[in-house]
N, C-alpha and C positions, 0 to 999 in steps of 0.2 A: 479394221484391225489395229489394234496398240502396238505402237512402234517396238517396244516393251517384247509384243511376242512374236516379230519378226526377226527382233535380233535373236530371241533366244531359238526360236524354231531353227536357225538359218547355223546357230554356234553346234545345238546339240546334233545335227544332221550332219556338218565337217568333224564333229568329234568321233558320230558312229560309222562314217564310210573314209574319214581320211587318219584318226588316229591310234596310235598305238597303245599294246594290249600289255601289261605287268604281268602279267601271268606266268607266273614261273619263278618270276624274279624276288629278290628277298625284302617283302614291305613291311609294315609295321601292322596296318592296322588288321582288324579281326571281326568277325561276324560273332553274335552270340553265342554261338554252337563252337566257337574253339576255330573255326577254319579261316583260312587269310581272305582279305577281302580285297580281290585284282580289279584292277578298274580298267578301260580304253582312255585315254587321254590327247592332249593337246598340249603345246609348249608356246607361250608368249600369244594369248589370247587378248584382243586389245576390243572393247566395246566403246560405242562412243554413244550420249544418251544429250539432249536439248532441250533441259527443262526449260526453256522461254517458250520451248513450242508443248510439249506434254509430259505428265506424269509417268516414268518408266513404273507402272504394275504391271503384271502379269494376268493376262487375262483367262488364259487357256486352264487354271484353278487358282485357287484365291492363294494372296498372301496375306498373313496374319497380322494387317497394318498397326493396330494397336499396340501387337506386342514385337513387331520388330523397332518402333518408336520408342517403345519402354525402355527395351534395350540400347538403341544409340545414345539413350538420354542417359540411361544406368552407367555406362562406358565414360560418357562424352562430358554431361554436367554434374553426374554424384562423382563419378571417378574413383567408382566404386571394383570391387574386387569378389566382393561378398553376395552370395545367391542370395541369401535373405532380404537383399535391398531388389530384389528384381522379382518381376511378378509372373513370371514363366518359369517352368523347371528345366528350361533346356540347358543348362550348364551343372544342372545337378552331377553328372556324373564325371566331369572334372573335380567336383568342390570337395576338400575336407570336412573333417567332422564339425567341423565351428562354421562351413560353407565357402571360404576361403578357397580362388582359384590361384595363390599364390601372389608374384611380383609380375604379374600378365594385366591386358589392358588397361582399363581402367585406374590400375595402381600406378601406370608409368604416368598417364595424362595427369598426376597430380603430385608427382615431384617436383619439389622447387628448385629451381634452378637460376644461378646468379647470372645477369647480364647488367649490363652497363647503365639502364633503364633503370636498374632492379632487379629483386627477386620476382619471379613469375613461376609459374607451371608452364604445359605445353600449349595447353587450350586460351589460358589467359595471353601469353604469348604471340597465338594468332591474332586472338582478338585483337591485343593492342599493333600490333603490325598493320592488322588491314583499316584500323582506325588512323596510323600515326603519318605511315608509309606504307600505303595499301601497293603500290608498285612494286616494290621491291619481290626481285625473286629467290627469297629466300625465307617462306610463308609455307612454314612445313611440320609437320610431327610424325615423328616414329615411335615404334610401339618394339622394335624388336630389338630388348637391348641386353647384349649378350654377357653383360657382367652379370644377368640378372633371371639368365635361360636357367639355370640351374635351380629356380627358386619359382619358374613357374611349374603348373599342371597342363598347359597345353601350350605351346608356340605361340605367336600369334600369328593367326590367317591375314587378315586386313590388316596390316601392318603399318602401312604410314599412308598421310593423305600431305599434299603438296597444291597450296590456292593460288590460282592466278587471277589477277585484275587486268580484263579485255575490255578497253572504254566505258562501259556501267556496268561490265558484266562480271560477276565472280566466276570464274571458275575453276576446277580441282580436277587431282588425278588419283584416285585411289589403287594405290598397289595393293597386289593380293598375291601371297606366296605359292598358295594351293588352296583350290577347292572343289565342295561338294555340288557340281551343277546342279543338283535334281535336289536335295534337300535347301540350301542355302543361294545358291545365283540370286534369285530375283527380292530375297528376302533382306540381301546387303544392297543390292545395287538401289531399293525403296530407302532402307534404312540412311545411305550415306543422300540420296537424292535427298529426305528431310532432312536433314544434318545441312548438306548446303544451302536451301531455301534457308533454313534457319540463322546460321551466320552471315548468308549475303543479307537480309535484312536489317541485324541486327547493326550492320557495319555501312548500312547508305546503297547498296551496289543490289540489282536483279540478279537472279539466280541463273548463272549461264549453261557451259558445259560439264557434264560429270563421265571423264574416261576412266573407265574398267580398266585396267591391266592383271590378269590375270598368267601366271607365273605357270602353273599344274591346272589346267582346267582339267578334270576329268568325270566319267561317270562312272560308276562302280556297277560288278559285273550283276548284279543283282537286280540293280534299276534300268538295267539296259530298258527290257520289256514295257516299264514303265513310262521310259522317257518316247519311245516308239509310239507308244498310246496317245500320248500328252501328246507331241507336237503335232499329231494330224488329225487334232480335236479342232471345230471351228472357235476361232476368237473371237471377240468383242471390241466395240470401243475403246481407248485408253478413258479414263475414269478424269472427274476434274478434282484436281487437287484447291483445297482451302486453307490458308493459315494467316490465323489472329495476325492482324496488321496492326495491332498495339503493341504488340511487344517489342520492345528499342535494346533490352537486355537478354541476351544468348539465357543466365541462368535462371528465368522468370518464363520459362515456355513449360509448360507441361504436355502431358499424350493429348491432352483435349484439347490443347491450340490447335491443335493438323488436324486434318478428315479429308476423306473421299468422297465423293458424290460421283452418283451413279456408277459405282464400280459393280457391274456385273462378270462373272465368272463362270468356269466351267464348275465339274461336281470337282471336290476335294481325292484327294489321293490319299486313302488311309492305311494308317500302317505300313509305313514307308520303314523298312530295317536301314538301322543305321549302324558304321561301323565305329570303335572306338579301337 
């Protein structure tokens, strides 16, 4: 079994017999049909994941590794805002008419900002920290900047990540304010997992721990059914992860540097209703 769906079997089971229900309460978001969408949840959900030892996928159905890379890279190296630079539709329905998801992600990771070094951005900022003074504990980005909430189209979920240098080992803590277990958990927890391999490389150091923190874990009342199915499907293997060992530059990686091998999976989950 993949470590990957032990954790998640073991989060979505304390969510559906230990957490509480919205329902009733006044939320935002909505189902297709007009009606509110209540979820069972959990508060201060904390994962902890050891890429030294394995690839956190999900084994019990596939995550869509290709295009959740697209996306870290869309976010992380274009520092991009605009759905047209990304090759999935999944943000279409945030974007304006031009595609534009506003002053959200990717637009924050590429403001420049003056320090004493220089101008940098946020990502550049890492970089040169865990090159300069990879020790230092204050090797961090946020996403959620509230001069600038008013100008995004959706919050930011994954909000800031924080790197730490453990002897050779990089590793990070990614906060998350709220999320959707059952459509997104294992599709961030891949996406940042490549994200670190890719900087601890790029910076000298093995790719250590990646902890989850998750703020609103919850599942919506919708996928309950779903998630009951899903976790007492049999697992798989964790998968071996591969990445281009040439690459010394963070901005010189593409989706075909990374791959899976032998990522077997259950069947897919189709048609999963999502709420906006």
């Amino acid at each position: 079994m993949s470590y990957a769906d032990q954790v998640f079997i073991n989060m979505c089971s304390d969510i559906l017999e230990n957490g509480v229900s919205t329902e009733g309460e006044k939320v935002r978001p909505k189902w297709e049909d007009g009606t509110y969408a209540y979820t069972i949840k959990k508060f201060g959900v904390v994962n902890r994941y050891d890429l030294s030892r394995e690839f956190p996928a999900l084994t019990l159905r596939k995550t869509a590794f290709k295009s959740a890379v697209d996306e870290i890279l869309w976010i992380w190296q274009k520092k991009s805002n605009n759905v047209h630079e990304l090759n999935s539709h999944i943000w279409d329905s945030w974007a304006d008419e031009n595609g534009s998801i506003g002053k959200a992600y990717g637009y924050q990771l590429g403001v420049k900002h003056q320090y004493k070094e220089g101008e940098m951005d946020q990502v550049d900022r890492v970089l040169f920290d865990l090159k300069n003074n990879p020790y230092s504990r204050r090797i961090m980005t946020n996403l959620y900047v509230h001069q600038d909430l008013h100008e995004m189209n959706l919050y930011p979920c994954a909000y800031s990540m924080t790197f730490n240098v453990t002897g050779n080992k990089l590793n990070a803590v990614l906060n998350q304010r709220s999320q959707d277990i059952l459509t997104a958990n294992n599709w961030n927890v891949v996406q940042y997992a490549v994200l670190l391999h890719m900087i601890a490389q790029v910076s000298g150091f093995e790719a250590g721990e990646l902890v989850h923190v998750i703020a609103d874990a919850h599942i919506y009342d919708k996928h309950i059914p779903l998630v009951r199915e899903l976790i007492c499907r049999e697992p798989f293997p964790a998968p071996v992860f591969h990445i281009n060992k040439d690459i010394r530059n963070f901005y010189d990686f593409t989706v075909e540097d990374v791959s899976l091998e032998n990522y077997m999976t259950g069947p897919q989950i189709k048609n999963i209703p999502v709420a906006v």
